[in-house]
N, C-alpha and C positions, 0 to 999 in steps of 0.2 A: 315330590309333592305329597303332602299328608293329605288322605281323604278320606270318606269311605262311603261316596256316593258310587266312584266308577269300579268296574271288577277288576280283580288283581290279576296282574298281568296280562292284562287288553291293552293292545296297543292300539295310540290315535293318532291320528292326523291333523295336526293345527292349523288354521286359519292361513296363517303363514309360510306353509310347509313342511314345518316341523315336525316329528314324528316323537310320540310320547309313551311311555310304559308305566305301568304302575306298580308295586311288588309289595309285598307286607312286612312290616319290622321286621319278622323273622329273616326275613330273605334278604333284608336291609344290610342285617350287620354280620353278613355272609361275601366275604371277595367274590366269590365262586360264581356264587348266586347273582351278585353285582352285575359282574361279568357278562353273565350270559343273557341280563336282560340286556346291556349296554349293547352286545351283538348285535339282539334282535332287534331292538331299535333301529343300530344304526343301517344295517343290512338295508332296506327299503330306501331309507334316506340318500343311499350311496348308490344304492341300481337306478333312483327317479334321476339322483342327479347324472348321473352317465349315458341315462336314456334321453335328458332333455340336452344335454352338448352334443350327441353324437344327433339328433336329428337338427340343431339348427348349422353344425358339420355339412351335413349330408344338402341341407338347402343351399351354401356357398359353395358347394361343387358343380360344373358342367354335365 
């Protein structure tokens, strides 16, 4: 998403639970760079989801 209201490379939390990054041309038309925001995104998005299967897990057990 093109902007330049929010700071580059803050990552956000959507409404939805979506998790967003932001990075600058520069970093844009960089793999590398791509990358390692695409990580850091998803990093978070991947631990909330693991954290919320394993506790509704943890409730259908005895």
């Amino acid at each position: 998403m093109e902007t330049d209201d929010l700071e580059v490379g803050s990552l956000t939390k959507g409404k939805d639970g979506s998790f967003e990054i932001n990075i600058n041309e520069v970093d844009a038309i960089s793999i590398d760079k791509c990358e390692k925001a695409l990580l850091r995104a998803n990093y978070p998005a991947i631990r909330e989801a693991i954290s919320s299967h394993l506790s509704e897990v943890s409730k259908k057990s005895p």
